[in-house]
C-alpha positions as a Markdown table, in Angstrom:
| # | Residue | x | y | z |
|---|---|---|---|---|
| 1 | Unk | 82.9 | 132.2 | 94.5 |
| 2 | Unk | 86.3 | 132.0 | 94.7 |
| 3 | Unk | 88.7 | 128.6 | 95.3 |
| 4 | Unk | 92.0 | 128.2 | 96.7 |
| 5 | Unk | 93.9 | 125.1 | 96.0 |
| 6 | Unk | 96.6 | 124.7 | 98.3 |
| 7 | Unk | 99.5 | 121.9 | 97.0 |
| 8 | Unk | 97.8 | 123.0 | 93.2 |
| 9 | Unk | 101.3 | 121.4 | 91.6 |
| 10 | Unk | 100.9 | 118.0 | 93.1 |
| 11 | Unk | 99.4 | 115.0 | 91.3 |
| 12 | Unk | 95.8 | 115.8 | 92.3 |
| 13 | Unk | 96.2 | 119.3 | 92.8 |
| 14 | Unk | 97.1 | 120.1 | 89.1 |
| 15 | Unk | 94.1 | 117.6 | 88.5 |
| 16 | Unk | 92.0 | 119.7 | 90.7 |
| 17 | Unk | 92.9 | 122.8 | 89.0 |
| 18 | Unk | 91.9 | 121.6 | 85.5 |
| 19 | Unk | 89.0 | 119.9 | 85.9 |
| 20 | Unk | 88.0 | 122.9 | 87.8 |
| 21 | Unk | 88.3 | 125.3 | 84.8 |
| 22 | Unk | 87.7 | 122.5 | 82.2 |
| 23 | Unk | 84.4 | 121.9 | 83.8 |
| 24 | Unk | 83.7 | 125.8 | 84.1 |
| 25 | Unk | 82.7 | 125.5 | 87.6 |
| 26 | Unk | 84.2 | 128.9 | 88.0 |
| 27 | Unk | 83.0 | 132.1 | 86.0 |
| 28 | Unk | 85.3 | 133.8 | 84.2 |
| 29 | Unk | 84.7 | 136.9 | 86.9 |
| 30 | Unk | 85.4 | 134.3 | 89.6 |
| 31 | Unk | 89.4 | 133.6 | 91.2 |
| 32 | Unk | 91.6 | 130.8 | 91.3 |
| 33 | Unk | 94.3 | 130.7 | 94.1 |
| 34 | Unk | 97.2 | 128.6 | 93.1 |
| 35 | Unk | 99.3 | 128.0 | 96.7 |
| 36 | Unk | 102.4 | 126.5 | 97.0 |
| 37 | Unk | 106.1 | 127.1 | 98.8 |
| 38 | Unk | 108.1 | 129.9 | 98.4 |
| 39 | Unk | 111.0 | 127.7 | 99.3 |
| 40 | Unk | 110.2 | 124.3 | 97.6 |
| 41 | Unk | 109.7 | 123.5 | 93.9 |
| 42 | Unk | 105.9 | 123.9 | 94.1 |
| 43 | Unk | 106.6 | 127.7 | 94.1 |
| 44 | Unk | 108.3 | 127.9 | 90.7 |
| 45 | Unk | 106.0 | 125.1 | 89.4 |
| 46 | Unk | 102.5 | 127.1 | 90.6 |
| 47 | Unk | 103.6 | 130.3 | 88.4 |
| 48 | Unk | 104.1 | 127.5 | 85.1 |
| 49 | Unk | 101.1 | 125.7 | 86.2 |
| 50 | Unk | 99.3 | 129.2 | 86.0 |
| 51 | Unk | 100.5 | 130.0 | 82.7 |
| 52 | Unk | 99.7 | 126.3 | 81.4 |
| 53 | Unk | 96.2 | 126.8 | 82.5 |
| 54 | Unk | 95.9 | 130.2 | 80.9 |
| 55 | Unk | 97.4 | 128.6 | 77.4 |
| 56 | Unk | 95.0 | 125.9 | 77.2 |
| 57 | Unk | 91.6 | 127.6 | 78.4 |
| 58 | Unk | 92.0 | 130.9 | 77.9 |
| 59 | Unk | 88.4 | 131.8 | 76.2 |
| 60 | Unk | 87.0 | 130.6 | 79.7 |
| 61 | Unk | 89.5 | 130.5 | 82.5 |
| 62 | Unk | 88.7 | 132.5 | 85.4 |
| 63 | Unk | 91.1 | 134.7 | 87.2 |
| 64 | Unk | 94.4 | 132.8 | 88.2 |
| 65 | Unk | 96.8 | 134.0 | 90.6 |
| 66 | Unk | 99.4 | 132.6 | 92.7 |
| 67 | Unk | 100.1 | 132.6 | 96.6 |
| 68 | Unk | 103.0 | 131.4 | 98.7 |
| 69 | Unk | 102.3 | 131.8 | 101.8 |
| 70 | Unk | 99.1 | 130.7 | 104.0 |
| 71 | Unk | 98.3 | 133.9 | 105.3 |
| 72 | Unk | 98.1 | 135.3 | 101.8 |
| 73 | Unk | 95.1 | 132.3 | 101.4 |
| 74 | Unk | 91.8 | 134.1 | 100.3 |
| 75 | Unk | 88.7 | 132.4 | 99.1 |
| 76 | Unk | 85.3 | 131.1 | 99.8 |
| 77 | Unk | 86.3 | 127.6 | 99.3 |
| 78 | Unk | 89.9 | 126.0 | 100.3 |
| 79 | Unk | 90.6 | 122.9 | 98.4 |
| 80 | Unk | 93.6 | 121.3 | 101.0 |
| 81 | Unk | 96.0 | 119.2 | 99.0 |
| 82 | Unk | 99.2 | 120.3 | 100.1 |
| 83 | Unk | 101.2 | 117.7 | 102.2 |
| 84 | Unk | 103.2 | 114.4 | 101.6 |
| 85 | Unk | 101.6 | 111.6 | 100.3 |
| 86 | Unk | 101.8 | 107.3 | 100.0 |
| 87 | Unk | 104.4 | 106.5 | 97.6 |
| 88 | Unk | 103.3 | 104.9 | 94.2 |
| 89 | Unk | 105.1 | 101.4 | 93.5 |
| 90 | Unk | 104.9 | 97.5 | 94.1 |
| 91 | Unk | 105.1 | 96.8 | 97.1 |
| 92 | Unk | 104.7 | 100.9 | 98.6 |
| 93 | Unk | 103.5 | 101.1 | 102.6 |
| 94 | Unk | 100.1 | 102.9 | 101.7 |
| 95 | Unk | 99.0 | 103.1 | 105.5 |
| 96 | Unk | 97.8 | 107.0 | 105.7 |
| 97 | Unk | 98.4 | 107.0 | 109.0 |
| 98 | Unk | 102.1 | 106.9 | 108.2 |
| 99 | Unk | 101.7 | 110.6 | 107.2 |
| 100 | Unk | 100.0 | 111.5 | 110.2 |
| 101 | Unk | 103.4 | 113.1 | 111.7 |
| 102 | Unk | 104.4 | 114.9 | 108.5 |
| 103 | Unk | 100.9 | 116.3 | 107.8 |
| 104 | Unk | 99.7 | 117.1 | 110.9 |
| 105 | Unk | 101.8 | 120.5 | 110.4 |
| 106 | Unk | 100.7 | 121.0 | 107.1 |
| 107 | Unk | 97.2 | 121.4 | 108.3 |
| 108 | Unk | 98.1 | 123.3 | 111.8 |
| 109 | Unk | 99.8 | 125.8 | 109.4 |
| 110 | Unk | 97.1 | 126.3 | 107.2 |
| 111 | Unk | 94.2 | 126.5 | 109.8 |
| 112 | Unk | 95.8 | 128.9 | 111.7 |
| 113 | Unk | 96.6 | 130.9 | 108.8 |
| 114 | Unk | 92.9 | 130.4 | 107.8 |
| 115 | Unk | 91.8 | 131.2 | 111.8 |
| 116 | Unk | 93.9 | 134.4 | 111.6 |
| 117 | Unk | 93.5 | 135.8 | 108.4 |
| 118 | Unk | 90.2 | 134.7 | 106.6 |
| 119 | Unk | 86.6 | 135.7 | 106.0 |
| 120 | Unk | 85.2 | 133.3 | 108.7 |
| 121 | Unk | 83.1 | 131.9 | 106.3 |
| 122 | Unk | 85.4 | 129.7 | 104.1 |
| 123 | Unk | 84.2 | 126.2 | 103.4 |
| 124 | Unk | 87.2 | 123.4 | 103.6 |
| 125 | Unk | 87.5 | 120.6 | 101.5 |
| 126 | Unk | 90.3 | 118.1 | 102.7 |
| 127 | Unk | 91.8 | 115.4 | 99.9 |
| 128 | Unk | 95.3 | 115.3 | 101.3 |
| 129 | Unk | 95.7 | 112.4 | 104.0 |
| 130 | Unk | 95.0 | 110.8 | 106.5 |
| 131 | Unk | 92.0 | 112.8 | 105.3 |
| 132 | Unk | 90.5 | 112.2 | 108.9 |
| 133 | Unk | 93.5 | 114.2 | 110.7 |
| 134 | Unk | 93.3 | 117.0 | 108.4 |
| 135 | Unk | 89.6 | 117.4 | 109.0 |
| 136 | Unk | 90.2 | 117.2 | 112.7 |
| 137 | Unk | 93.0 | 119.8 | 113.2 |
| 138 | Unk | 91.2 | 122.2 | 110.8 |
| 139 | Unk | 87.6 | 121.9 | 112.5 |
| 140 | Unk | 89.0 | 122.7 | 115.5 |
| 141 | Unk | 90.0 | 125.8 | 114.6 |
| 142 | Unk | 87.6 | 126.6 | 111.9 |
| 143 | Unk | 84.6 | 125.3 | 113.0 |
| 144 | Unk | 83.0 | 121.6 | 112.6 |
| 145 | Unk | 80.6 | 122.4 | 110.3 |
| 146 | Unk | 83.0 | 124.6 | 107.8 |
| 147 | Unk | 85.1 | 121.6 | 107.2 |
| 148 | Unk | 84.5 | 118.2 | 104.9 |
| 149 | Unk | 86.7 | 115.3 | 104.2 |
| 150 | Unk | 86.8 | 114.3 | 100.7 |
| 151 | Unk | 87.4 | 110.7 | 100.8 |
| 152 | Unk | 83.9 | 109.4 | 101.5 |
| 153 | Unk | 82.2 | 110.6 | 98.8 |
| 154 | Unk | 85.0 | 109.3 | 96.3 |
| 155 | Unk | 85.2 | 106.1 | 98.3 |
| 156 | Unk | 80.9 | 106.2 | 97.6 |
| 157 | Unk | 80.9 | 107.2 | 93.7 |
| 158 | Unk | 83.4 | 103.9 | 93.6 |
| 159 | Unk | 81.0 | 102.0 | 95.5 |
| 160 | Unk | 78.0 | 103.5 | 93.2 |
| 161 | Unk | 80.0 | 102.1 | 90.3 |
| 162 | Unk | 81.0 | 98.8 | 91.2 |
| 163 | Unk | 77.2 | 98.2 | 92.3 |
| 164 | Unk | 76.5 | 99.6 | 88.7 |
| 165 | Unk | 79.0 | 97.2 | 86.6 |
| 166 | Unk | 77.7 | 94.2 | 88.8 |
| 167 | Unk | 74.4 | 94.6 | 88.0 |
| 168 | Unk | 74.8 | 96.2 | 84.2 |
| 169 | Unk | 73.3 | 99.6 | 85.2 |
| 170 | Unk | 74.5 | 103.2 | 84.6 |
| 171 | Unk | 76.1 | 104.1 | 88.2 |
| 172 | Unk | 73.3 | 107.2 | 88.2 |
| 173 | Unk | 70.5 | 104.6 | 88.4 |
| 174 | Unk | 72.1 | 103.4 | 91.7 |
| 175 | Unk | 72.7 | 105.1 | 95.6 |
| 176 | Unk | 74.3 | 104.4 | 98.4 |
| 177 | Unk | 76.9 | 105.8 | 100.2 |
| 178 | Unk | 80.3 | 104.5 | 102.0 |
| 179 | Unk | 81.2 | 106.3 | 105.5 |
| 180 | Unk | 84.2 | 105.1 | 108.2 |
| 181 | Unk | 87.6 | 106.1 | 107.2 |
| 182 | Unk | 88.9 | 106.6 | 104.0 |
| 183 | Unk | 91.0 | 103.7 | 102.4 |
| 184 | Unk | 91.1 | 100.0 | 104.0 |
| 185 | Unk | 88.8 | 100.8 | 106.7 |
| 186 | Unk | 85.7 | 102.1 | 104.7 |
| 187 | Unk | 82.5 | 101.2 | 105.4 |
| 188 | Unk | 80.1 | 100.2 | 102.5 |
| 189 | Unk | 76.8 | 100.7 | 103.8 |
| 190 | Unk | 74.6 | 98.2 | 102.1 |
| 191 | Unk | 71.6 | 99.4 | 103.8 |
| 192 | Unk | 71.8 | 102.7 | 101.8 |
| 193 | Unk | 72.0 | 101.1 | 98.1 |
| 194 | Unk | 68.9 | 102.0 | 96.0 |
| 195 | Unk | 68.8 | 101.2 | 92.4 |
| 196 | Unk | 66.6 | 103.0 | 90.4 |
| 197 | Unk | 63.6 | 101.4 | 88.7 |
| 198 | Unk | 63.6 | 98.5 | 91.3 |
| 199 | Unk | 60.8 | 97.8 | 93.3 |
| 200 | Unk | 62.1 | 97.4 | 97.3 |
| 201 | Unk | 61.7 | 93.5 | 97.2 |
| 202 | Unk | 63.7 | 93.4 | 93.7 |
| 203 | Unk | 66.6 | 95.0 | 95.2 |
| 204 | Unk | 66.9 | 93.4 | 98.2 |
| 205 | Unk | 66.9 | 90.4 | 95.6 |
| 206 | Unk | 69.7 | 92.0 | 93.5 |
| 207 | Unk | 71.4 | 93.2 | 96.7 |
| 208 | Unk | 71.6 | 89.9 | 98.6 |
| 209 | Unk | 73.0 | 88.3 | 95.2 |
| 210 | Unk | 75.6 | 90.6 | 95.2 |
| 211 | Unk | 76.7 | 90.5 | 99.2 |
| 212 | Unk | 76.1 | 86.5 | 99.5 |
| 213 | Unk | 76.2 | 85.7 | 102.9 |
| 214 | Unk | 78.9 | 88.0 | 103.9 |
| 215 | Unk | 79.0 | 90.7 | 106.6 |
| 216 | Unk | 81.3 | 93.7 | 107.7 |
| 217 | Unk | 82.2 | 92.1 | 110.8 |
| 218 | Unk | 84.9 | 89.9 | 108.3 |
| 219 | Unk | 85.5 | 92.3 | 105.9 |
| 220 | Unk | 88.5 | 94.1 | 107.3 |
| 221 | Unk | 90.3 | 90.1 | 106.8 |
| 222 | Unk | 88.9 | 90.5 | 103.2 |
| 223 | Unk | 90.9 | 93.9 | 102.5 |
| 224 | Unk | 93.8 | 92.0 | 104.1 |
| 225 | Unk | 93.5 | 88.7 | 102.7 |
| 226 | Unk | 93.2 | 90.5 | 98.7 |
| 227 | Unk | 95.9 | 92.7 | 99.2 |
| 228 | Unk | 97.7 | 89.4 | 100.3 |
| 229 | Unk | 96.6 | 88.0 | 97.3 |
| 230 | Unk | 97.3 | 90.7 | 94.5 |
| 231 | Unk | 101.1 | 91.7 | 95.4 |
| 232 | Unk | 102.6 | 88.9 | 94.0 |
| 233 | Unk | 100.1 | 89.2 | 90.9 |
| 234 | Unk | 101.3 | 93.0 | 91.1 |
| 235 | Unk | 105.0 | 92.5 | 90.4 |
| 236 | Unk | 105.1 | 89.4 | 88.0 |
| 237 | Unk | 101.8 | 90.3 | 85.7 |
| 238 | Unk | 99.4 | 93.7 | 86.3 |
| 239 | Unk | 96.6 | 92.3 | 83.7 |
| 240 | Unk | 96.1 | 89.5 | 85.4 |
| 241 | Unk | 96.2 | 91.6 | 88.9 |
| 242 | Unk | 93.8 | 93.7 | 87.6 |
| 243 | Unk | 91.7 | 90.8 | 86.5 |
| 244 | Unk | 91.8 | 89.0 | 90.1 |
| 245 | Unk | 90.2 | 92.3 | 91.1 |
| 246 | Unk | 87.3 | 91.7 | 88.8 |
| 247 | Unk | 86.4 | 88.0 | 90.4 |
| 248 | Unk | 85.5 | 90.1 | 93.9 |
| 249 | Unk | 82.5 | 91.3 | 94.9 |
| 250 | Unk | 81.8 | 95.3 | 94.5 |
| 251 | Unk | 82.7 | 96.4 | 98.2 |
| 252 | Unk | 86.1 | 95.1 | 97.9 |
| 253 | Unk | 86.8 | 96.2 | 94.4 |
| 254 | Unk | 86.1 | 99.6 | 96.1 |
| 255 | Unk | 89.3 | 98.9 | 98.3 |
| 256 | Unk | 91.2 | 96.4 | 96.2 |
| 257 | Unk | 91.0 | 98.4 | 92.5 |
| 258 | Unk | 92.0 | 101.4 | 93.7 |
| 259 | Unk | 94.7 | 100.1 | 96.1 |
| 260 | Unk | 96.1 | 98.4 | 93.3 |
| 261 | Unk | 95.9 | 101.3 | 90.8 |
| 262 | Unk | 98.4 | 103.2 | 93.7 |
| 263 | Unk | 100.5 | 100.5 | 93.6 |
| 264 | Unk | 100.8 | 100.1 | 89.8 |
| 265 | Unk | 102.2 | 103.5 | 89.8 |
| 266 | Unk | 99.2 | 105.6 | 88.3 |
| 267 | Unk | 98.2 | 107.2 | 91.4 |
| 268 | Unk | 94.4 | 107.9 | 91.4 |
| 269 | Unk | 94.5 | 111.5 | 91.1 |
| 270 | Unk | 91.6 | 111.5 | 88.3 |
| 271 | Unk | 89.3 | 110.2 | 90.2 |
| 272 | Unk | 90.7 | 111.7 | 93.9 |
| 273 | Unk | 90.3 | 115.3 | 91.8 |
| 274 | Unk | 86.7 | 114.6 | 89.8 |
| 275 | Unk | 85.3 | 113.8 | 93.5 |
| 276 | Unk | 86.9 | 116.9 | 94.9 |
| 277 | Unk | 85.4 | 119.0 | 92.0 |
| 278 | Unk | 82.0 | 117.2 | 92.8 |
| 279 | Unk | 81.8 | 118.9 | 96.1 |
| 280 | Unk | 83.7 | 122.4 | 95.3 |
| 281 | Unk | 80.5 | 122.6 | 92.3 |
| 282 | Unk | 78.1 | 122.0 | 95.1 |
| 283 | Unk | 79.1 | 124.7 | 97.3 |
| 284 | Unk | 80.0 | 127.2 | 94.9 |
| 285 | Unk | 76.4 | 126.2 | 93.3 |
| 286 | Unk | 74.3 | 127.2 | 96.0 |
| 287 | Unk | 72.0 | 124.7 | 96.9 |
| 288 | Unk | 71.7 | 121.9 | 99.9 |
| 289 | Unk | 72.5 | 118.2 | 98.2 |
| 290 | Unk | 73.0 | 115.3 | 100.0 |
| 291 | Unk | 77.0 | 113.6 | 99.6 |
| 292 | Unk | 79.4 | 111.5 | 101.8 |
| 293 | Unk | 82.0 | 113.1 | 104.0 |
| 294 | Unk | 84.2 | 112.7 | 106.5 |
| 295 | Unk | 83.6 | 115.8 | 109.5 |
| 296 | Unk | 83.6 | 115.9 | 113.3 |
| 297 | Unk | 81.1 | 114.7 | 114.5 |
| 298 | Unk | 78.9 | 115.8 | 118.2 |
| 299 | Unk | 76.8 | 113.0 | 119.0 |
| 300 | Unk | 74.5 | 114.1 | 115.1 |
| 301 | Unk | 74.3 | 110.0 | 114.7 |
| 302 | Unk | 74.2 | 106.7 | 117.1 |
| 303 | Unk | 77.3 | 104.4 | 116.8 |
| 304 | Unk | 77.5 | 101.5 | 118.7 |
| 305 | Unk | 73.9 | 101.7 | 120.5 |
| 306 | Unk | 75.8 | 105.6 | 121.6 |
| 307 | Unk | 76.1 | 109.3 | 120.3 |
| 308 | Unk | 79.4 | 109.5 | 118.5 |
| 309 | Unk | 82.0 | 112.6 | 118.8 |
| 310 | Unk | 84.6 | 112.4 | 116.3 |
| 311 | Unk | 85.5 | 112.3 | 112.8 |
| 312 | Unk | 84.0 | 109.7 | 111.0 |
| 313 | Unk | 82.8 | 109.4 | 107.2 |
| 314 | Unk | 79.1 | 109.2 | 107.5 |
| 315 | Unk | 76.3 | 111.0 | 104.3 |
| 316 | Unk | 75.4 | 114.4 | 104.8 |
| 317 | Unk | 73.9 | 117.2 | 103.4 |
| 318 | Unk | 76.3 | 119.7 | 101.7 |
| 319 | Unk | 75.5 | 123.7 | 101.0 |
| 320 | Unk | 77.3 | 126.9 | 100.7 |
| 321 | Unk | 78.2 | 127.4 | 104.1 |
| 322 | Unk | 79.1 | 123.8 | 104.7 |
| 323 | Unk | 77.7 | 120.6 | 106.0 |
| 324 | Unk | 74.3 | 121.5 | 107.6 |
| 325 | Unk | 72.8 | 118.2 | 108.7 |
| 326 | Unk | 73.8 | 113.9 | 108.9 |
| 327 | Unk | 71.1 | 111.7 | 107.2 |
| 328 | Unk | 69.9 | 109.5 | 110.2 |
| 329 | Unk | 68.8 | 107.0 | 108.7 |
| 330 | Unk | 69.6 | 103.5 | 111.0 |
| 331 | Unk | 72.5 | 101.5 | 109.8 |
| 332 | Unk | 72.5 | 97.5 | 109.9 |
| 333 | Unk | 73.8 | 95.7 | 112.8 |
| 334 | Unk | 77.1 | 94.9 | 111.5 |
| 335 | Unk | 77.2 | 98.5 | 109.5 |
| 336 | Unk | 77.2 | 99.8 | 113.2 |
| 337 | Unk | 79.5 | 97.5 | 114.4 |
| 338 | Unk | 82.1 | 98.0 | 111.8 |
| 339 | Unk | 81.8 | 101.9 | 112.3 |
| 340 | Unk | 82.7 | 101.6 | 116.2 |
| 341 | Unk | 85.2 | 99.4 | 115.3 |
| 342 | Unk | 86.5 | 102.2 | 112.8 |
| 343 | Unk | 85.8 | 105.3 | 114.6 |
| 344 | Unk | 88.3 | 104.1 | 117.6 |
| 345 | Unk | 91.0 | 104.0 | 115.3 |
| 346 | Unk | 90.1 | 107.2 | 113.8 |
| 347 | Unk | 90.4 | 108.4 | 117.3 |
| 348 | Unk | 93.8 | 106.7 | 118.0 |
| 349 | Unk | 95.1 | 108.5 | 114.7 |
| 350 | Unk | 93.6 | 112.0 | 115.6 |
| 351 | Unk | 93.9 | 112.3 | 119.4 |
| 352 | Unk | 97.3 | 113.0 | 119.8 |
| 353 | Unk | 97.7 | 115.7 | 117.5 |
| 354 | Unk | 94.3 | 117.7 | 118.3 |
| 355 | Unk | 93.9 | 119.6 | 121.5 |
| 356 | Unk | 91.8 | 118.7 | 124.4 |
| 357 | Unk | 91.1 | 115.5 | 123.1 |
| 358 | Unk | 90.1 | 112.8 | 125.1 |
C-alpha cells in the first residue's frame, strides 16, 4: 500500500515519516508521498526531508516522492498532519478548539482534493487538531467509515501505560481503551480495563484501588484543578512538575503528563507519530483489529440512554478499508454521562464548520 503524509516536515510529520520507514511498515516496492506547500517553507523542507530519509535508510526505504499540491495526493492511506498547531511553552493556550478556524480550511482543501481526484477507496488517518473537526469535515465528503481520528487510540496506549506503571505490569498485559475527545476532555473508560492473568474479581480489586472512590462526573475539575496546580511548578522547577504528575492517579496522568510535556517545550510528537504508525501498520496489514478512534458516528452506540450521531472517540474495529464496526459493549453510568457531556461540545466545535449540521 501506498501512504501519503500530508504536513510530512512538521514535528510529527517528520516523526511519522521515519518511524514509518524505520519500522519497515512499507516494502521497499511500496510509495511514500511527502506533501507540503509550494509556497511555504514545508515545500523546500519536503524535498530535504526526502533526501534525509533516503541517506539514513536507504537499504530499505520505499519509494519517496514529493507532492505540493492536494490534488496531486495519491495513496491508499492519507496520514493528515498538515495544519497549525498549540504552541509549545509555559504558560501556551493548548485549547484545540483555538485552531478550529485555521484548520477547518486545511481539511476542506484536502477532502475535496481527496473527493475529486482519488481512488474512492483511501483510508484517512487524522493527527492534526482539533482531531474531531478534521474527522468531521473529511467524513463528510469521504465517507464515515473511510475516515479515523488518531487521538483516541494514543490517548488509550497512555492510559494502558499508566494502568501498567501503577500496578508494575508490562502495558501489553493490560486493556482498555479511552474514547470522548482528544485532550482535556477524554474519557477513560474504566469499565474496559482488563489486565492479563487476573482473575475478574482480582481486577476489580486492583481497579478499585487504583480509581478510589472517584468518578468521571468530577473529573473534568481534576484536569482543571492539576493544570492549576502544575503551571507554577512548570516555570520555577520542571523535575519537580513532573514529579507532582507522578502523585496522581493513572487517568489524569493520561491528561496531566502529556499536557505538561507540551508545555515544557518537547512537544509529544514521538508518541502522537508511534500511535499514528500503530494504525497506518494495521491497515496497510490487512486484517480487522480492534483500536480506539475518533469517527462519525450514526446512532452505532447508546450515549445518554440515546443513539448518538457525531464524532466522538469511542473502540472500534480497524481494517483495510476503514473502520467496519464500534464494540458495544455498555459503558458505566458516569462513563455515559461524561461522554454526553463531551459529545455536545464536540458538536458545538464541529457544527458550524460542517454542512447540514444540526
Amino acid at each position: 500500500m501506498d501512504v501519503a503524509v500530508l504536513g510530512a516536515t512538521g514535528d510529527v510529520g517528520r516523526q511519522v515519516c521515519t518511524q514509518l520507514v524505520e519500522r519497515r511498515i512499507l516494502p521497499a516496492t511500496a510509495r511514500l508521498q511527502l506533501v507540503g506547500r509550494a509556497d511555504g517553507a514545508s515545500g523546500r523542507a519536503a524535498y530535504g526531508l526526502r533526501a534525509d530519509l533516503v541517506d539514513a535508510y536507504a537499504e530499505h526505504a520505499p519509494l519517496i516522492d514529493v507532492a505540493l499540491d492536494p490534488s496531486d495526493v495519491v495513496a491508499d492511506v492519507v496520514v493528515v498532519v498538515a495544519g497549525r498547531t498549540s504552541p509549545a511553552h509555559p504558560g501556551a493556550n493548548t485549547d484545540r478548539t483555538a485552531l478550529a478556524a485555521d484548520n477547518a480550511a486545511v481539511f476542506a482543501a484536502y477532502a475535496e482534493a481527496l473527493a475529486a481526484g482519488g481512488s474512492g477507496s483511501e483510508v484517512v488517518i487524522v493527527v492534526s487538531n482539533p482531531v474531531e473537526l478534521g474527522v468531521a469535515v473529511m467524513a463528510q465528503r469521504l465517507g464515515r467509515h473511510r475516515v479515523i481520528g488518531m487521538g483516541a487510540w494514543l490517548d488509550t496506549l497512555r492510559f494502558r501505560r499508566e494502568l501498567a506503571d501503577s500496578l508494575g505490569v508490562r502495558r501489553h498485559r493490560v486493556g482498555g481503551f479511552v474514547g470522548g475527545q482528544h485532550g482535556h476532555d477524554l474519557v477513560p473508560l474504566w469499565s474496559s480495563v482488563r489486565i492479563s492473568g487476573l482473575l475478574v474479581d482480582e481486577r476489580a480489586r486492583a481497579v478499585a484501588g487504583l480509581r478510589g472512590a472517584r468518578t468521571l462526573d468530577t473529573f473534568g475539575e481534576e484536569v482543571a484543578a492539576a493544570q492549576r496546580d502544575l503551571a507554577p511548578l512548570l516555570a520555577t522547577d520542571v523535575a519537580a512538575a513532573f514529579a507532582q504528575v507522578e502523585t496522581y492517579p493513572p487517568d489524569l496522568r493520561v491528561v496531566a503528563r502529556p499536557w505538561l510535556t507540551h508545555q515544557s517545550g518537547a512537544k509529544t510528537a514521538a508518541g502522537s507519530a508511534a500511535a499514528t504508525v500503530d494504525l497506518v501498520e494495521v491497515v496497510c496489514d490487512g486484517r480487522d483489529i480492534v483500536v480506539a478512534g475518533q469517527v462519525a458516528l450514526a446512532g452505532e452506540v447508546e450515549v445518554g440512554g440515546a443513539p448518538w450521531h457525531g464524532v466522538l472517540g469511542v473502540p472500534l474495529v480497524l481494517g483495510p478499508e476503514g473502520w467496519t464496526h464500534v464494540l458495544g459493549d455498555p459503558t458505566a453510568p458516569d462513563e455515559s454521562r461524561r461522554l454526553q457531556q463531551v459529545g455536545e461540545r464536540i458538536r458545538q466545535l464541529t457544527d458550524p464548520w460542517v454542512e447540514g449540521a444540526a
